[in-house]
C-alpha positions in Angstrom: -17.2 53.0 13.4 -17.8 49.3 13.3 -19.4 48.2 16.6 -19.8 44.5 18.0 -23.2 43.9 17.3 -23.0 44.9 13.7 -20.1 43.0 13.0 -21.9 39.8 14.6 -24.5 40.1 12.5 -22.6 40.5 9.4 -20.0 37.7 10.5 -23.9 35.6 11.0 -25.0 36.7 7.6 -21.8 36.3 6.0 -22.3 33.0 3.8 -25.6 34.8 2.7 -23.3 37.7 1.2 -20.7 35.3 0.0 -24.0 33.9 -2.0 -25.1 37.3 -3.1 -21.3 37.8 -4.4 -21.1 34.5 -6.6 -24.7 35.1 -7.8 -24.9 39.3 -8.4 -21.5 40.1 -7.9 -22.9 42.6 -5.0 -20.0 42.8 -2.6 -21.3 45.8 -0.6 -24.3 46.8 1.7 -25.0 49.7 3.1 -26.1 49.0 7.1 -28.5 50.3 8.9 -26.0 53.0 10.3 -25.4 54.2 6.5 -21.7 52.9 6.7 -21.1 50.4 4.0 -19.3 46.8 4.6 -17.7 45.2 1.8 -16.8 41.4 1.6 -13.7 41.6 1.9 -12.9 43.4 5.2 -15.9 40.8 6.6 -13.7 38.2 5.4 -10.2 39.8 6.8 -12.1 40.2 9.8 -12.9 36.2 10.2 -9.5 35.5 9.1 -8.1 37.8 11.7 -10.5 36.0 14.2 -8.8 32.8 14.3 -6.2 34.8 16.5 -8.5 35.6 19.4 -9.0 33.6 22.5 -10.3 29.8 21.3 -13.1 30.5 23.5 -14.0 34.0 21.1 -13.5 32.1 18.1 -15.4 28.9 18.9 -18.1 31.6 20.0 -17.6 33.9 16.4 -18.1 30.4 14.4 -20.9 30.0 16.2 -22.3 33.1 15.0 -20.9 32.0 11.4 -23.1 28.7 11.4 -26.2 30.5 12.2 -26.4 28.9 16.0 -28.6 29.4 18.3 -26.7 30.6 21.5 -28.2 27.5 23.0 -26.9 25.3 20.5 -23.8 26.8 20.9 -23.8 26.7 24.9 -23.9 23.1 24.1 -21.5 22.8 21.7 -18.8 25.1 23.6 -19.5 22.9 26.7 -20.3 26.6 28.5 -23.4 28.4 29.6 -25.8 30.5 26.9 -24.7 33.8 28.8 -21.0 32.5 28.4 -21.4 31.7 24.3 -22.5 35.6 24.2 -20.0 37.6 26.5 -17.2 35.1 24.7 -18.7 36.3 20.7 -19.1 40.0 22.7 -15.3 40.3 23.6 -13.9 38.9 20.5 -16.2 41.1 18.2 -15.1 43.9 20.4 -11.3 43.4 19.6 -12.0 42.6 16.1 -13.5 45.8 15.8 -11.2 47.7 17.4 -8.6 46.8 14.7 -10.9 47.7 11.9 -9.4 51.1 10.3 -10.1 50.6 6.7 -7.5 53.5 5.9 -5.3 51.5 7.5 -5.0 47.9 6.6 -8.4 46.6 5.4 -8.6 47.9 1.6 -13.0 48.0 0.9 -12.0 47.2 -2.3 -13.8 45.4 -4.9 -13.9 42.0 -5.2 -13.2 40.3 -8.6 -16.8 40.4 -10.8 -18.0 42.9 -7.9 -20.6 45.2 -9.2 -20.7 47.7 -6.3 -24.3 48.0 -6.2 -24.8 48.6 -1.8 -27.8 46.5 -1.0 -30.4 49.3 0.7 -30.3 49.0 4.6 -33.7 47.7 5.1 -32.0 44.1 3.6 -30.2 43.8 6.6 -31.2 43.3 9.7 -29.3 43.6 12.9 -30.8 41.3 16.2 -27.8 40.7 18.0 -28.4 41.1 21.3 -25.4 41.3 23.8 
């Protein structure tokens, strides 16, 4: 099951594995948990994010750009705590409606190559 903190990390990561797609055509990794995310339900997910709360998705772009939840604080006009709980929630919805059976496909990308990158290539920090 996707959880919050792994999907933060992937949704801070993502223009990195947009980069690995257009240069390897990798559009999988294997997490630390063994589960593997493909680009395109990462993607979904952002798209889908745009729905949530404009505090959450202020705080999920934030996580997008690579802020620091300082930066962000400052940004969002809120406290560093704040930026957090507001990234925390909306991951937590997103989430929630993550059922690749149902809905989000994990299917390959155009040029993909399907080669999971090993889980020691991603590292997870988030801390809520």
């Amino acid at each position: 099951m996707l959880e919050p903190p792994v999907l933060g990390e992937l949704f801070r990561h993502l223009q990195a594995f947009q980069s690995l797609f257009e240069a390897e055509g990798i559009d999988c990794l294997t997490g630390p948990d063994g589960d593997l995310y493909c680009l395109a339900d990462i993607l979904r997910l952002r798209e889908l994010s745009r729905h949530l709360d404009p505090a959450q998705v202020m705080a999920i772009e934030c996580l997008y750009m690579d802020m620091a939840d300082a930066d962000a604080a400052r940004l969002m006009n809120a406290e560093a705590h704040q930026v957090s709980e507001y990234a925390y929630d909306g991951l937590r919805q997103l989430c929630a409606i993550f059922e690749p059976e149902e809905g989000l496909t994990s299917q390959p990308l155009a040029g993909s190559q399907r080669q999971p990158v090993p889980p020691a290539d991603l590292t997870l920090n988030m801390v809520h």
